[in-house]
C-alpha positions as CSV (number, residue, x, y, z in Angstrom):
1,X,45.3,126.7,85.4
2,X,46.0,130.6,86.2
3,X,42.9,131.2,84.3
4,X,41.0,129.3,85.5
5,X,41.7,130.1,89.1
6,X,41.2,133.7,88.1
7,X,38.0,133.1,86.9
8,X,36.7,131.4,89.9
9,X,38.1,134.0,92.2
10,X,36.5,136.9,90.4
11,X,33.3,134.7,89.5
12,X,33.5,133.8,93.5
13,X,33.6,137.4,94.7
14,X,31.3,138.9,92.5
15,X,28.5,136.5,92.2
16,X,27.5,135.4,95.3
17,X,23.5,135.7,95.3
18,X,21.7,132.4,95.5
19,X,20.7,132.7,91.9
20,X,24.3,132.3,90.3
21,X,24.8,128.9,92.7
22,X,24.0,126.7,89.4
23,X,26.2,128.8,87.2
24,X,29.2,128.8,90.0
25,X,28.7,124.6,90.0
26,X,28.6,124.0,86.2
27,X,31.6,126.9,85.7
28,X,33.1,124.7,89.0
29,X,32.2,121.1,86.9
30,X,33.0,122.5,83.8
31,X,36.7,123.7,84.6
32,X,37.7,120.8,86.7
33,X,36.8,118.2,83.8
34,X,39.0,120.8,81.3
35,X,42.0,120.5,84.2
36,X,41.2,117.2,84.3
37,X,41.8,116.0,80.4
38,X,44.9,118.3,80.7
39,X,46.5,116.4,83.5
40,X,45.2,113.3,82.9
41,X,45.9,112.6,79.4
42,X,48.2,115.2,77.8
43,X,50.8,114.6,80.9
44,X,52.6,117.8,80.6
45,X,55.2,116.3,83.7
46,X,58.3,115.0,82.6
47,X,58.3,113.2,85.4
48,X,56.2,110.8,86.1
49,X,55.6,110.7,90.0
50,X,54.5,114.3,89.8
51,X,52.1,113.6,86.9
52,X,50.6,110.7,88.5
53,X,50.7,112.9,91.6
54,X,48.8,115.8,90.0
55,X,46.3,113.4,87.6
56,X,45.4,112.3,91.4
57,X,44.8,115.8,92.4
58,X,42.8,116.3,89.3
59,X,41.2,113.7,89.4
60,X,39.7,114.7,93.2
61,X,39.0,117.8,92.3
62,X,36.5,116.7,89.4
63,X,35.0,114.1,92.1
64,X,34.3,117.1,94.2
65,X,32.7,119.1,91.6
66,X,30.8,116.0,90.4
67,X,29.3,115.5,94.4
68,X,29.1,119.2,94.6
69,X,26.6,119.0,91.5
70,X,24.9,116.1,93.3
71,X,24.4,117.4,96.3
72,X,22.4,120.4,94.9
73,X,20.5,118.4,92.9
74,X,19.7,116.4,96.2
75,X,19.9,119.4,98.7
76,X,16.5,119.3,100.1
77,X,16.7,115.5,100.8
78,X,19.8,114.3,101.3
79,X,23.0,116.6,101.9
80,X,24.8,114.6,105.0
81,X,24.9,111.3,102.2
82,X,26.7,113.5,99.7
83,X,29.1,114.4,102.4
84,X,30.1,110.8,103.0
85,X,29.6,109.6,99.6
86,X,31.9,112.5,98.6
87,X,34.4,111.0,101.8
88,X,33.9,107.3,100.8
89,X,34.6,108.0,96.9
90,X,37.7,110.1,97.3
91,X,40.1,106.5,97.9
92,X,38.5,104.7,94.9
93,X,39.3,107.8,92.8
94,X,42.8,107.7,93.8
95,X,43.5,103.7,93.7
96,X,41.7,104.4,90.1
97,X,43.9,106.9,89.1
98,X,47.0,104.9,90.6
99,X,46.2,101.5,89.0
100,X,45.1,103.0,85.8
101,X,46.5,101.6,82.9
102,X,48.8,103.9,80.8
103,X,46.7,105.4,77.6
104,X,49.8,106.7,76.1
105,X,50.5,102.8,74.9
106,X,47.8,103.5,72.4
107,X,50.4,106.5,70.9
108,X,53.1,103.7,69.9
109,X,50.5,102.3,67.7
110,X,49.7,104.6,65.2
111,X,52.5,105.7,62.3
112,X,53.5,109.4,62.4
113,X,53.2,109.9,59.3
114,X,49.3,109.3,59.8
115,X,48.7,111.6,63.0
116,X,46.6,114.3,62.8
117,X,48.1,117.3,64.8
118,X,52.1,117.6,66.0
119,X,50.8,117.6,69.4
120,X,50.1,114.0,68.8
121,X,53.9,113.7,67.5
122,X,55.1,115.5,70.9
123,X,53.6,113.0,73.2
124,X,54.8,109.9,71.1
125,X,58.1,110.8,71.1
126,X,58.2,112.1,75.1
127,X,56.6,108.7,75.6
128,X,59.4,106.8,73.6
129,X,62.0,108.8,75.4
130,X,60.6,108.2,78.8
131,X,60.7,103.8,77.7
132,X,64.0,104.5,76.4
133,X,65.3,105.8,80.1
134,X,62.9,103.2,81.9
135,X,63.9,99.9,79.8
136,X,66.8,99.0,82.1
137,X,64.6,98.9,84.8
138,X,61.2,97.5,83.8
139,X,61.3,94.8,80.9
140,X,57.6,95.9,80.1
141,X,59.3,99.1,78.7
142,X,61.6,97.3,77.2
143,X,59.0,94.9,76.0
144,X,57.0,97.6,74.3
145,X,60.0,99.6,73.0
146,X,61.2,96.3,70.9
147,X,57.3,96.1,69.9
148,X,57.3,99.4,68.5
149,X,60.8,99.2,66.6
150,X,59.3,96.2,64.7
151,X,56.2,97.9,63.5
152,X,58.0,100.9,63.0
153,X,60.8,98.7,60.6
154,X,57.4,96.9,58.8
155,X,55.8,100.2,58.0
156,X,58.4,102.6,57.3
157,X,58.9,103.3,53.6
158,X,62.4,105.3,54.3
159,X,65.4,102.7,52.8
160,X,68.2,104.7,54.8
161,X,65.9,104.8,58.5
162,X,68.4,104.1,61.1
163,X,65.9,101.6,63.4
164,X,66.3,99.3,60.1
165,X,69.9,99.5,59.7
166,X,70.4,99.1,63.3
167,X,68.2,95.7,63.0
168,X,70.1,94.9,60.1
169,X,73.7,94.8,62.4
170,X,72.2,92.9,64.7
171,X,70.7,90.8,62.8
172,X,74.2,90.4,61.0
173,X,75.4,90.0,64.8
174,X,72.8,87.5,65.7
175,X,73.5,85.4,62.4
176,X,77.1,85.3,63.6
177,X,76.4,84.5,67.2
178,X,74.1,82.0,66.2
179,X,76.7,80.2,64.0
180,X,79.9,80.7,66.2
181,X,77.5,79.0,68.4
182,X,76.6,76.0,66.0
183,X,79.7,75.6,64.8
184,X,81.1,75.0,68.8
185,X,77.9,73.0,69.4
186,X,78.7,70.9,66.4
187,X,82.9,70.5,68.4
């Protein structure tokens, strides 16, 4: 983000002839779709209110390079609708951005021992840690966390894994619930 700041400063002072205007807008697009994918889907927040809060501010910026890019392409005959295009646009963006589903659900579904880079690894395992501390309070986490322990205990090869002797207790306790139960049923 310093960089790219620093490149738009320098780019900003330096080029300012009318000829460089299509290179400042595609350096502009360019940089806020990079800024963009980096807040948006890498999540680099632990936290998620100030990643939301920053995919939002993201998300805005690459709206206003998009319209910025539209209204030169339409400066001779429309400018004043890109304005309030550009105005209209920037609460769909956000309610977008805010009622987006998560795309890190797609992370619990592949096996680690088949992803491709350890980046992939880093953002699985932030996202299993962050439905670890939300499960008490929303039963979707909770939902998807027990979804992901089963397909981790069908595909992992390991004998001594610790997610299938912990299933293995409780399936020892469950057995014994169940028939404590039966058995006071059955009195």
């Amino acid at each position: 983000m310093i960089l790219y700041k620093t490149i738009m400063v320098v780019c900003l002072t330096f080029l300012t002839d009318e000829q460089f205007q299509v290179f400042l807008l595609a350096l502009i697009l360019i940089g806020s779709l990079i800024l963009f994918v980096k807040f948006y889907y890498t999540c680099p927040f632990h936290n998620e209110v100030v990643s939301k809060v920053w995919s939002i501010f993201q998300a805005v910026n690459l709206w206003t390079a998009g319209m910025l890019v539209f209204a030169k392409i339409m400066e001779e005959t429309l400018f004043e609708g890109s304005i309030i295009a550009w105005l209209i646009g920037i609460p769909f963006v956000v309610l977008i951005i805010i009622t987006n589903r998560d795309h890190r659900i797609e992370l619990l579904l592949i096996n680690v021992n088949k992803m491709q880079s350890p980046g992939e690894v880093r953002e699985q395992i932030r996202y299993l840690l962050k439905m670890i501390e939300w499960q008490a309070a929303n039963k979707n986490s909770a939902v998807l966390l027990d979804g992901y322990i089963e397909i981790h205990k069908q595909s992992c090869n390991q004998e001594d894994c610790p997610l299938k002797q912990k299933v293995i207790k409780n399936n020892r306790f469950a057995k014994n619930l169940m028939s404590n139960s039966f058995q006071v049923f059955l009195c």
